[in-house]
C-alpha positions as CSV (number, residue, x, y, z in Angstrom):
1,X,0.0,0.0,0.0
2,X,1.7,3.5,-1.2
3,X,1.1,6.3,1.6
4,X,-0.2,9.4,0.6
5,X,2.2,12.4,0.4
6,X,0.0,14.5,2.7
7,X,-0.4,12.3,5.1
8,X,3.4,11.8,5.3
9,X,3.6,15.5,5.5
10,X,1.8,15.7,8.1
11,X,2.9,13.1,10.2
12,X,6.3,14.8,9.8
13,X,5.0,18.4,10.8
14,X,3.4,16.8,13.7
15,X,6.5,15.0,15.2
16,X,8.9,18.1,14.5
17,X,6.7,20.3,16.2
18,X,6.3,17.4,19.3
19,X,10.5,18.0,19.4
20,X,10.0,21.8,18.9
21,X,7.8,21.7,22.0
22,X,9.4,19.8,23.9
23,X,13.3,21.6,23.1
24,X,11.6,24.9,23.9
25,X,10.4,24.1,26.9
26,X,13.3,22.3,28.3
27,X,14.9,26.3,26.9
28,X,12.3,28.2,29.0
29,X,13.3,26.2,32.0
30,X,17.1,26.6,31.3
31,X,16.2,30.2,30.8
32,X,14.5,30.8,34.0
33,X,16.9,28.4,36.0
34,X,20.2,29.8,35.0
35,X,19.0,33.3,33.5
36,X,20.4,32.6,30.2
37,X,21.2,36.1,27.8
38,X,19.4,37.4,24.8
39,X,22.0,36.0,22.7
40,X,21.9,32.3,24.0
41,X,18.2,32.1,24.3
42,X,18.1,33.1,20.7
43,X,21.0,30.5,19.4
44,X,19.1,28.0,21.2
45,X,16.0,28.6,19.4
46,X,17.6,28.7,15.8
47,X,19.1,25.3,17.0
48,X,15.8,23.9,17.8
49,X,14.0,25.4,14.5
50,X,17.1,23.2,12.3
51,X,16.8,20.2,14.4
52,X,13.1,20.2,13.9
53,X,13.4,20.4,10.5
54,X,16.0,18.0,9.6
55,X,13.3,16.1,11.8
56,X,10.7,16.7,9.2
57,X,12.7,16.7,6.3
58,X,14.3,13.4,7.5
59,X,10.6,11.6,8.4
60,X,9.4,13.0,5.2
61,X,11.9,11.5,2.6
62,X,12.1,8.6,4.9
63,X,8.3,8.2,4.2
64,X,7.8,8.6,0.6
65,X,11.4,6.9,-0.4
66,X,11.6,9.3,-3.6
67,X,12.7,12.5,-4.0
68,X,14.2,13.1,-1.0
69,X,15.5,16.3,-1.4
70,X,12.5,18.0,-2.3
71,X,10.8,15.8,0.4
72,X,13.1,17.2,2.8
73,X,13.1,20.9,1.3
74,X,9.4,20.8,1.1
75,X,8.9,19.8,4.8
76,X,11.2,22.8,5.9
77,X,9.4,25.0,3.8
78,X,6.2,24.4,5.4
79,X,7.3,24.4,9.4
80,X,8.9,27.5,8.6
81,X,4.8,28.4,6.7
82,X,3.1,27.3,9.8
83,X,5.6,28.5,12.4
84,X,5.3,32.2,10.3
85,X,0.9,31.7,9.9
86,X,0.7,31.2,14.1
87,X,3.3,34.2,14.6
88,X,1.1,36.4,12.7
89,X,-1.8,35.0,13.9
90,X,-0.8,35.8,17.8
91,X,1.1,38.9,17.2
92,X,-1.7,40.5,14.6
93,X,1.2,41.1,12.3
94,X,4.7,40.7,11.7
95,X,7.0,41.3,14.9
96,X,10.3,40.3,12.6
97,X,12.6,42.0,9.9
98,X,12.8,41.0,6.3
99,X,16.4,39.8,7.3
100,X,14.8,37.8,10.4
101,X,12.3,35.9,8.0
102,X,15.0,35.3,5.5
103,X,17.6,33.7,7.8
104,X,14.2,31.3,9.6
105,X,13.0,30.1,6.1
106,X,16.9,29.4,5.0
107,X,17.3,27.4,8.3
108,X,14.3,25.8,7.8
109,X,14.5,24.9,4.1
110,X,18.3,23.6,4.4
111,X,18.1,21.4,7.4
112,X,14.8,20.0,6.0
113,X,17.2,19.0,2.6
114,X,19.7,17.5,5.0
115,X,17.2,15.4,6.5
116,X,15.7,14.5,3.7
117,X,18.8,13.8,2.0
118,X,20.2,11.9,5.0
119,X,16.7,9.7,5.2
């Protein structure tokens, strides 16, 4: 039986943001227990958006065995959608820069190739 690409997708999504959760809150704790700065809370949390998405691009090619890197550059793409549709939902608009965005969709599109790739 072949699976359907968007229920891979979404299996994918679903796990990476499970990790993302989870990473962020163990990063919030961190933060209050040893008062992290600006600058590591923020390294941390570009960490956690590339391991998610290698996640995604990784369960992604994994799950549809062809094409991988698209699998894996198409899951980035849309974490870094959905993580950008709830910002703007919850903020009423755009908090970030141009040059914020950019550098969050890169992250996001080339770690999900490198998972994908490395499924």
């Amino acid at each position: 039986m072949e699976r359907s690409a968007p229920g891979v997708f979404l299996r994918s999504l679903l796990f990476s943001y499970l990790l993302s959760g989870l990473l962020l809150a163990a990063v919030s704790f961190a933060l209050y227990r040893f008062h992290l700065q600006e600058g590591q809370v923020q390294m941390a949390v570009d960490l956690i958006y590339i391991l998610s998405c290698a996640l995604a691009g990784f369960l992604a090619g994994r799950g549809l065995k062809k094409s991988r890197f698209f699998c894996g550059l198409t899951a980035g793409l849309l974490y870094f959608a959905i993580l950008l549709a709830v910002s703007f939902l919850l903020n009423k608009g755009l908090s970030a820069t141009t040059q914020e965005l950019a550098v969050a969709m890169a992250f996001c599109a080339g770690s999900g190739i490198i998972g994908g790739v490395l499924s």
